[in-house]
C-alpha positions in Angstrom: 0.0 0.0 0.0 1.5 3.1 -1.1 1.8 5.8 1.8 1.9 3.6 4.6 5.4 4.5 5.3 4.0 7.5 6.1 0.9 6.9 7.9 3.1 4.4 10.5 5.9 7.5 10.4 3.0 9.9 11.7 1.4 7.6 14.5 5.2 7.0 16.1 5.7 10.4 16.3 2.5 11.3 17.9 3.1 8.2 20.4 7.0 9.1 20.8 5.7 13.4 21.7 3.0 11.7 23.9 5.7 9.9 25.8 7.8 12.6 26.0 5.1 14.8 27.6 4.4 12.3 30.1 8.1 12.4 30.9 8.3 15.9 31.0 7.4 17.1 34.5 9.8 14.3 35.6 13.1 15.0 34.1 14.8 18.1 36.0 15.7 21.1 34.3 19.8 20.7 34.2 19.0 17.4 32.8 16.9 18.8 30.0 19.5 21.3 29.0 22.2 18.5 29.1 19.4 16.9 26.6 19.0 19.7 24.7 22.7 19.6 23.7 22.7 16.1 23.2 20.5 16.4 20.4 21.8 18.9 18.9 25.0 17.0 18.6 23.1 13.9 17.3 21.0 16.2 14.6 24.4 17.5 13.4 26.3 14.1 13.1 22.5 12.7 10.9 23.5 15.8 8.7 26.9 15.6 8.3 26.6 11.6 7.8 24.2 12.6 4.7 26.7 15.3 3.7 29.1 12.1 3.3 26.6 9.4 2.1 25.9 12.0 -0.4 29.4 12.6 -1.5 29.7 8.9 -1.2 27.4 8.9 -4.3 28.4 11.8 -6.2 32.0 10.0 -6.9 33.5 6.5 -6.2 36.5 7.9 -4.1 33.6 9.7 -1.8 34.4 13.1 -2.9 32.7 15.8 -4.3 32.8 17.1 -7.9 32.4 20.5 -8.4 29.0 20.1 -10.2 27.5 19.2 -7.2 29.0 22.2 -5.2 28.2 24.5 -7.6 24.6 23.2 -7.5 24.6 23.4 -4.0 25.6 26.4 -3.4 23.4 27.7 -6.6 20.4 26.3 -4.5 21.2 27.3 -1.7 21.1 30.9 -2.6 18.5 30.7 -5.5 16.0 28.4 -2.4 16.7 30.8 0.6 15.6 34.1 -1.8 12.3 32.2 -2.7 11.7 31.2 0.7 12.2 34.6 2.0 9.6 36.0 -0.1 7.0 33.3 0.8 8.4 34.0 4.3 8.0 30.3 5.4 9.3 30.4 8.5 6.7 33.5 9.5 4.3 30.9 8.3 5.2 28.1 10.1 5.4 30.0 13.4 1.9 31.7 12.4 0.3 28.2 12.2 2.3 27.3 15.8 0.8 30.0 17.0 -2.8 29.2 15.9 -2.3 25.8 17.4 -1.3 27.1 20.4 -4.1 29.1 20.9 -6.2 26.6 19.9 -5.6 23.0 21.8 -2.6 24.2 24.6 -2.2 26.9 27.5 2.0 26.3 26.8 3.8 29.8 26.3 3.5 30.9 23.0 7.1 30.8 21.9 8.3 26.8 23.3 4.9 26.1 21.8 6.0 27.5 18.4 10.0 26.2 18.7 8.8 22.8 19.6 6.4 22.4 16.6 8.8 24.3 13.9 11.9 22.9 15.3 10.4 19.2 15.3 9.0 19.4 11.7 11.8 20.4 10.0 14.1 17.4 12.1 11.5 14.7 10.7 11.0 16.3 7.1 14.2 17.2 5.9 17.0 15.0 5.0 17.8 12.4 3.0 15.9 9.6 4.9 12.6 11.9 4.2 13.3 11.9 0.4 14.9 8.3 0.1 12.1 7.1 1.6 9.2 8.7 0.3 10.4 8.0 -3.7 10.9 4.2 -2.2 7.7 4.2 -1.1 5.9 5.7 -4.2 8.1 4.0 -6.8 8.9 0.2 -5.8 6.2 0.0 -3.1 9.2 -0.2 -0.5 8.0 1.6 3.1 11.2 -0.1 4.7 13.2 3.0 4.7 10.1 5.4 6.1 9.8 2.8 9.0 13.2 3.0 9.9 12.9 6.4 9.7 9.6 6.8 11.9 11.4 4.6 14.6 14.2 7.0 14.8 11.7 9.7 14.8 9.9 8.1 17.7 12.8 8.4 20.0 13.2 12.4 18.9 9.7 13.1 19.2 10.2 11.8 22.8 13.4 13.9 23.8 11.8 16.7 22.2 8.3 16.6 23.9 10.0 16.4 26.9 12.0 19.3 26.3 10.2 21.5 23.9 6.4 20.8 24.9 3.5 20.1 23.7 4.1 21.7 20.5 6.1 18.8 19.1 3.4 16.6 18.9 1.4 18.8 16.5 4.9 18.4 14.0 3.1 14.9 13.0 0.6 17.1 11.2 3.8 18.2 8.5 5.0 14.9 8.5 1.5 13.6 7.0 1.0 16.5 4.4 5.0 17.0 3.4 5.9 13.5 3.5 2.7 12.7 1.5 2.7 15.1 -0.9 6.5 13.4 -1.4 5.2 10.3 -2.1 2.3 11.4 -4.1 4.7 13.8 -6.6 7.7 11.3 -7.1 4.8 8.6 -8.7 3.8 11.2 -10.9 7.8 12.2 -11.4 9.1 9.0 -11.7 10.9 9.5 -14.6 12.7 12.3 -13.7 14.2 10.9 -10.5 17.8 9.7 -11.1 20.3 9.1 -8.7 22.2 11.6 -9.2 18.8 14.3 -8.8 18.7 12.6 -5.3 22.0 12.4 -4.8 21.9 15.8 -4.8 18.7 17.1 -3.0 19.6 15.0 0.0 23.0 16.8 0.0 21.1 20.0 0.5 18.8 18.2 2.9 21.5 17.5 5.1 23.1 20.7 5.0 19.8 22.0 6.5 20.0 19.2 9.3 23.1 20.6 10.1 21.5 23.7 10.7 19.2 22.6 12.8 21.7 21.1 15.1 23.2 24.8 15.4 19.8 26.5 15.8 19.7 24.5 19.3 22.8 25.9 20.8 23.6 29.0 18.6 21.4 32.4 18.6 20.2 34.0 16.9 18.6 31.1 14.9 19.1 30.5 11.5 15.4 31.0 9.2 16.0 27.3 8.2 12.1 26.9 6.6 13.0 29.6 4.2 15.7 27.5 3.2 13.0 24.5 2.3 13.3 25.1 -1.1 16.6 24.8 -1.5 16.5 21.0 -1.5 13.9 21.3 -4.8 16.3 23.3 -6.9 18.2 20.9 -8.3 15.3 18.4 -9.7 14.1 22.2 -11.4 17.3 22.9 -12.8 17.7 19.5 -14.1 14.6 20.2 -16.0 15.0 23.5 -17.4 18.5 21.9 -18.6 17.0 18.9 -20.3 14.4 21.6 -21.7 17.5 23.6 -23.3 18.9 20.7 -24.6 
C-alpha cells in the first residue's frame, strides 16, 4: 500500500511526543539542557553523515565534484531568496501560534519552537526523500519505517523538552511526506540518482543547521531555506528543456 510508510511515520511520532510529555514534569531542568545539547550534537552528526553518504554517491572515491558544489551552493542561494519572499518560517510559526491558541495553555514561543523545530528534524534529510520515492516508486516503506522509529525516539526527547508543541509536527509529516510520495509517482521519470543524490545533500546541510539552531542564537530561518533542497530536480529540468 503506497503511503503507509507514512501513515506508520505519523502515528510513532505522535506516540514518541505523547511519551515525551508524560516524561516531561519528571526530568529536572539541568537534565533537560544536558538533553537539549545532546540532540543537537546527534541532529548534526545525521547531517553531516548525509553530507558524506551523499558525497559517497556523487563519486566512487567519496568526494565531491564541483558540479554538485556549484549546485549546492546555486540552490542554496536561488531556495533561501524564494523562501524569504513566501516568508515560510513567519508561516510556520503563524500556524504554531494558531495551534497554540487553539488546543494548549504552553507559552506561546516553546509552543511554536517545539512544533517548527520538530518538523523540520523529521522532514528534511535524505531519509525523508529516500524514503518517500521508495515508497511511491517500488512499493518499498522499509526506509520510512526505519525512519519513523528514529523519529519516535526524537519526538520523545523533544516533547520532553520542547512541549507540547512537538506533537502537533506529526501534522507536516503527513502532508510534506505525503505530498512526497504522491509527486515522485507522478515524477518518476525524472528521478535519477544523481537528482537525489543531490537534493539529499542540501537536505542535510539544513539538518546541520538545525543542530546549530539549538545551541547558537540567533537562529538560523532554516524553513526559508526548504526550497533549497527542490532546486536541483528544477534545474535539471530547465537543462533537459535547453537541450
Amino acid at each position: 500500500m503506497t503511503g503507509i510508510g507514512t501513515i506508520i511515520n505519523t502515528v510513532l511520532v505522535i506516540i514518541g511526543s505523547l511519551v515525551g510529555l508524560l516524561l516531561k514534569k519528571a526530568i529536572p531542568e539541568r537534565l533537560k539542557e544536558s538533553m537539549v545539547q545532546a540532540l543537537a550534537l546527534a541532529t548534526m552528526t545525521i547531517g553531516v553523515t548525509g553530507i558524506i553518504n551523499a558525497s559517497s554517491t556523487a563519486n566512487q572515491d567519496g568526494t565531491l565534484s564541483g558540479n554538485y558544489t556549484i549546485l549546492m551552493v546555486l540552490s542554496m542561494a536561488i531556495g533561501t531568496f524564494i523562501g524569504e519572499l513566501i516568508n515560510i518560517q513567519k508561516r510556520l510559526d503563524n500556524m504554531g501560534d494558531f495551534l497554540q491558541k487553539k488546543f494548549s495553555s504552553d507559552d506561546s514561543s516553546s509552543f511554536s519552537q517545539g512544533f517548527v523545530t520538530a518538523s523540520l528534524v523529521f522532514c528534511v534529510g535524505s531519509m525523508t526523500i529516500l524514503g518517500a520515492f521508495n515508497d511511491a516508486l517500488l512499493h518499498d516503506p522499509t526506509i520510512l519505517i526505519t525512519k519513523s522509529l528514529l523519529d519516535m525516539i526524537m519526538s520523545v526527547v523533544f516533547a520532553s523538552t520542547l512541549g507540547i508543541g512537538v506533537i502537533f509536527s506529526a501534522l507536516t509529516v503527513l502532508v510534506y511526506q505525503g505530498l512526497l510520495t504522491v509527486c515522485a509517482s507522478f515524477l518518476s521519470p525524472l528521478l535519477t540518482s544523481e537528482i537525489i543524490a543531490q537534493m539529499s545533500f542540501v537536505g542535510s546541510i539544513l539538518i546541520t543547521g538545525i543542530g546549530l539552531n539549538f545551541i547558537y542564537k540567533p537562529r538560523l530561518n532554516l524553513a526559508n531555506m526548504l526550497p533549497a533542497m527542490f532546486i536541483p530536480l528544477v534545474w535539471y529540468l530547465i537543462s533537459n528543456l535547453w537541450r
